[in-house]
MIKOL-820564 format. One record per residue: x negated, y negated, z of N, C-alpha, C, O in turn; residue number from 1. Coordinates in steps of 0.1 Angstrom, whole numbers. Example, Ala and Ser with C-alpha at 12.3 -4.5 7.8 and 13.67 -1.06 7.14 Angstrom:
neast:-132&nnorth:57&nup:78&caeast:-123&canorth:45&caup:78&ceast:-132&cnorth:33&cup:78&oeast:-142&onorth:33&oup:85&num:1 .
neast:-128&nnorth:22&nup:71&caeast:-137&canorth:11&caup:71&ceast:-129&cnorth:0&cup:79&oeast:-134&onorth:-11&oup:80&num:2 .
% end
This chain:
neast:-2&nnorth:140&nup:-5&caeast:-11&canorth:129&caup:-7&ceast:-4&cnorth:116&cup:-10&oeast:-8&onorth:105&oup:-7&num:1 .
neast:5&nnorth:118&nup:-17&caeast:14&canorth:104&caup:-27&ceast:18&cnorth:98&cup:-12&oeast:15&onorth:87&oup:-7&num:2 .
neast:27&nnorth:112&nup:-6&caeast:38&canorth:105&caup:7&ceast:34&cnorth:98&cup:18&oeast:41&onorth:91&oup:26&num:3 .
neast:14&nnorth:101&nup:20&caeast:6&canorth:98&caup:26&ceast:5&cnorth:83&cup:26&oeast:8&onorth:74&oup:35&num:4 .
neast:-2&nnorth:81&nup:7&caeast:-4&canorth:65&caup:5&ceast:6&cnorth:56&cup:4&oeast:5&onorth:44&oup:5&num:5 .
neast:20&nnorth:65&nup:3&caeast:31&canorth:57&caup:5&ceast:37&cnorth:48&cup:13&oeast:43&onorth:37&oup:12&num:6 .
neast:34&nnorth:56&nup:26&caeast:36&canorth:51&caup:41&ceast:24&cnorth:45&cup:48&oeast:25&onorth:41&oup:60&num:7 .
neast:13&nnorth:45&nup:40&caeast:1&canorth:31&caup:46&ceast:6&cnorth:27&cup:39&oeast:15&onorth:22&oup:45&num:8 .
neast:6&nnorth:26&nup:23&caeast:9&canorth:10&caup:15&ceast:21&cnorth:4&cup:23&oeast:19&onorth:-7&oup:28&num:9 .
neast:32&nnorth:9&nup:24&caeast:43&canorth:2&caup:32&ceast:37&cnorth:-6&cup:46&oeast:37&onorth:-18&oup:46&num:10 .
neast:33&nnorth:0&nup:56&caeast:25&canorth:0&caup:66&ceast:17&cnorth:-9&cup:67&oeast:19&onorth:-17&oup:76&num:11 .
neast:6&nnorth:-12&nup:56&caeast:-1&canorth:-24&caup:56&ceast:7&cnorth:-39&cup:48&oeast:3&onorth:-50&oup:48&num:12 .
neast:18&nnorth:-35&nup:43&caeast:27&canorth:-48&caup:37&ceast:33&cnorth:-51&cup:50&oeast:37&onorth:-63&oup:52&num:13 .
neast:34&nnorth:-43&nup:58&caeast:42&canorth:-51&caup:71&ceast:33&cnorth:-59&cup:85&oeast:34&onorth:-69&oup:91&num:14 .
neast:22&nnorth:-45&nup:87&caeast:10&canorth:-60&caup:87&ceast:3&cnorth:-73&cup:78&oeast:0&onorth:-83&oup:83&num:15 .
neast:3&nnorth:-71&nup:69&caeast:4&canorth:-83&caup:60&ceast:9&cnorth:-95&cup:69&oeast:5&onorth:-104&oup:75&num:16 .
neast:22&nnorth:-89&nup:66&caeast:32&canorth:-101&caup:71&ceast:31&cnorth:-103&cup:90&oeast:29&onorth:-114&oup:96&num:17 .
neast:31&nnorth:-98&nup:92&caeast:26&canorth:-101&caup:110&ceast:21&cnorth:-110&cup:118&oeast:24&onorth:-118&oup:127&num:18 .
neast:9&nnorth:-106&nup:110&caeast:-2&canorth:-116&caup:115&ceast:6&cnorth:-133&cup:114&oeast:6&onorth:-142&oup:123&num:19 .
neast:12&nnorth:-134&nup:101&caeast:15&canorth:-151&caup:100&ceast:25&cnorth:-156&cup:103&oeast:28&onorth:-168&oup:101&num:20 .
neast:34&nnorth:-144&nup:110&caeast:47&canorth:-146&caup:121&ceast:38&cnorth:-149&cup:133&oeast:41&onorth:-160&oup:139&num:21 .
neast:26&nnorth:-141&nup:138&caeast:24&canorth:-147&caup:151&ceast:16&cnorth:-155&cup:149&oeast:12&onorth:-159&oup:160&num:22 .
neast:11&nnorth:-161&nup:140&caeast:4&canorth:-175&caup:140&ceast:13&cnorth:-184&cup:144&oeast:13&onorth:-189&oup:155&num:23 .
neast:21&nnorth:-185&nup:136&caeast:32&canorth:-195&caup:140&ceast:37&cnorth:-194&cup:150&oeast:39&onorth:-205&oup:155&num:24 .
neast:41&nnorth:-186&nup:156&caeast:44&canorth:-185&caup:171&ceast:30&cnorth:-190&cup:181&oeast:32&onorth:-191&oup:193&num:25 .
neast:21&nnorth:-192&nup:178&caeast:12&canorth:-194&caup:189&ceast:5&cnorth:-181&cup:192&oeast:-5&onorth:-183&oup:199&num:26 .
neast:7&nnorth:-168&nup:187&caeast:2&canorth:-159&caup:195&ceast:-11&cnorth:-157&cup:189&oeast:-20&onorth:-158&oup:198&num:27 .
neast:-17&nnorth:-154&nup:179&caeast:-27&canorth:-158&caup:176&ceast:-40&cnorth:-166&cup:166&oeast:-35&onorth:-171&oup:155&num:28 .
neast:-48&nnorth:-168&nup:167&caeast:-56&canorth:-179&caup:161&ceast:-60&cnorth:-174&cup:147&oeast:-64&onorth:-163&oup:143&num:29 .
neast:-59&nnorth:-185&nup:140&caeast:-64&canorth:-190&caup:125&ceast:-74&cnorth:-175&cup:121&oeast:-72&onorth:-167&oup:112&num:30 .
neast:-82&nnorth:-175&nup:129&caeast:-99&canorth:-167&caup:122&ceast:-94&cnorth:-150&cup:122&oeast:-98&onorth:-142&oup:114&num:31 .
neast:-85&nnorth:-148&nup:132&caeast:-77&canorth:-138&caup:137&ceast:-74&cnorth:-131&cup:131&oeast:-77&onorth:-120&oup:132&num:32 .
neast:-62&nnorth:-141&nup:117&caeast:-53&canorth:-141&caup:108&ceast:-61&cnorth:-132&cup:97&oeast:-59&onorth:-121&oup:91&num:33 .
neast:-68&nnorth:-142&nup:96&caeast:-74&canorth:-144&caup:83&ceast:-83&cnorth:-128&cup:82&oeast:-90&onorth:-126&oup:72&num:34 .
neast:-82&nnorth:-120&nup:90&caeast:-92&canorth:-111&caup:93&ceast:-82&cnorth:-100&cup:87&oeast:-82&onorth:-96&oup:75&num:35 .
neast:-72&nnorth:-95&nup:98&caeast:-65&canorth:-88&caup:101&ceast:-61&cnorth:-87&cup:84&oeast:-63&onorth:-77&oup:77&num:36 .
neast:-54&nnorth:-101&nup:78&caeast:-42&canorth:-100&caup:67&ceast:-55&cnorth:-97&cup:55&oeast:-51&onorth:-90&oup:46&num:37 .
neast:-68&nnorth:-100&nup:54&caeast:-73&canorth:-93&caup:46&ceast:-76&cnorth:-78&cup:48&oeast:-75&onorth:-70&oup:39&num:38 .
neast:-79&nnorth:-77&nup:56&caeast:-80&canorth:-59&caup:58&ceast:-70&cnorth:-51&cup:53&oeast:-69&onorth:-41&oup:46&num:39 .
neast:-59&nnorth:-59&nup:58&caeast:-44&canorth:-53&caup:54&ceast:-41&cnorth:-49&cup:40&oeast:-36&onorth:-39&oup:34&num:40 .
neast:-48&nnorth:-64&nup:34&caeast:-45&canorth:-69&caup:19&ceast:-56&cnorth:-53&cup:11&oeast:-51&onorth:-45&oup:3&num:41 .
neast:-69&nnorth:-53&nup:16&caeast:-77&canorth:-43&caup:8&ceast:-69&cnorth:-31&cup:11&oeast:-71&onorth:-23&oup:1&num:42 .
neast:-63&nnorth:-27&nup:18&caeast:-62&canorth:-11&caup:24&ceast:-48&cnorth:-11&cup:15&oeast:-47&onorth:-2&oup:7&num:43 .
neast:-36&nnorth:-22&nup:16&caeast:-27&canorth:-16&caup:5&ceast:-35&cnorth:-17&cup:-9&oeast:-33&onorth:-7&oup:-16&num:44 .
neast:-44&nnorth:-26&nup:-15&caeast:-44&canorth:-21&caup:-28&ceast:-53&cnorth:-5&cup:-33&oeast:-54&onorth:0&oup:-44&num:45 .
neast:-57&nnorth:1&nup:-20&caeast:-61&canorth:8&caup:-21&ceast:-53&cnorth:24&cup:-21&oeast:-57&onorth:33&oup:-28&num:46 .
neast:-42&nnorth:25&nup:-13&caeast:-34&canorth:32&caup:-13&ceast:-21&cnorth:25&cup:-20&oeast:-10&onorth:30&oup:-19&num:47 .
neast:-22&nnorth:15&nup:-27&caeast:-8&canorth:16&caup:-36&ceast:-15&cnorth:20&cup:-48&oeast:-7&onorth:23&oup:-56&num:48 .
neast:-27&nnorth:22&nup:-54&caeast:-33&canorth:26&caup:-65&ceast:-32&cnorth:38&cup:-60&oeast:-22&onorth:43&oup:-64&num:49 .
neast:-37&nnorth:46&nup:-53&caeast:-33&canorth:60&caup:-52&ceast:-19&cnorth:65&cup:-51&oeast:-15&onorth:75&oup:-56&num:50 .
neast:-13&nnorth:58&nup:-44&caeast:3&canorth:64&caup:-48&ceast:10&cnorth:63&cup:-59&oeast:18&onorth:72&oup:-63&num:51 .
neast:7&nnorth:50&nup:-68&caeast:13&canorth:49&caup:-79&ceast:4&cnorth:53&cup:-95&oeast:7&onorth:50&oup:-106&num:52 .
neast:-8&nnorth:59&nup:-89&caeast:-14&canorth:62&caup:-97&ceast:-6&cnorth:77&cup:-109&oeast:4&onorth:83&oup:-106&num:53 .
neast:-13&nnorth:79&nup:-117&caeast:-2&canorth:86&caup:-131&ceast:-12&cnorth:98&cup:-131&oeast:-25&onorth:97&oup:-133&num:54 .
neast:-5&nnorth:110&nup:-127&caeast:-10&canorth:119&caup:-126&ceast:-11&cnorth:129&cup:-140&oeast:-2&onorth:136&oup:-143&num:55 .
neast:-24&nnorth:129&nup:-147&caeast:-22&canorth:135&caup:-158&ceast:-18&cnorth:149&cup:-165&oeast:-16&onorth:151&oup:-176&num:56 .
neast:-17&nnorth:160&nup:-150&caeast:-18&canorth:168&caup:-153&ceast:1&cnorth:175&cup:-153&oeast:6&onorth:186&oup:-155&num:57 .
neast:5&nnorth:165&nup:-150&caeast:23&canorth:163&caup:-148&ceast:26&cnorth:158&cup:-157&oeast:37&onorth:152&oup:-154&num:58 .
neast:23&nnorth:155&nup:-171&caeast:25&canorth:147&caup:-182&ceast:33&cnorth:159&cup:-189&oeast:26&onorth:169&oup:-190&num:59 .
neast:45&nnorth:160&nup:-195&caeast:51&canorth:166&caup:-205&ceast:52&cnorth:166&cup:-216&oeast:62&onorth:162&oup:-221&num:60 .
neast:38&nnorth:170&nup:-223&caeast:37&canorth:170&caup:-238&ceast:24&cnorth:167&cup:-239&oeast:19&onorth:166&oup:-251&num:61 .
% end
């Protein structure tokens, strides 16, 4: 499950960034952007709290 949210969280930081490489390139438009890099933005904080979340039952002591 960890190795799961590991590789979206990574995955949506690299769409993150995408979208505002191809803005600047021309490839596509403002509203586009703004769509895409927030979806991106909710879905990593969603699986970086699950991967880096503290698992209590792994606590030593």
């Amino acid at each position: 499950m960890k190795m799961t949210a590991k590789i979206i969280a990574l995955a949506s930081l690299i769409v993150i960034i995408a979208p505002s490489v191809m803005f600047l390139t021309g490839a596509m438009q403002l509203d586009k952007v703004k769509l895409v890099m927030l979806t991106a933005t909710v879905i990593w904080f969603i699986s970086a709290a699950l991967w880096m979340w503290k698992d209590d039952s792994q606590a030593s002591g």
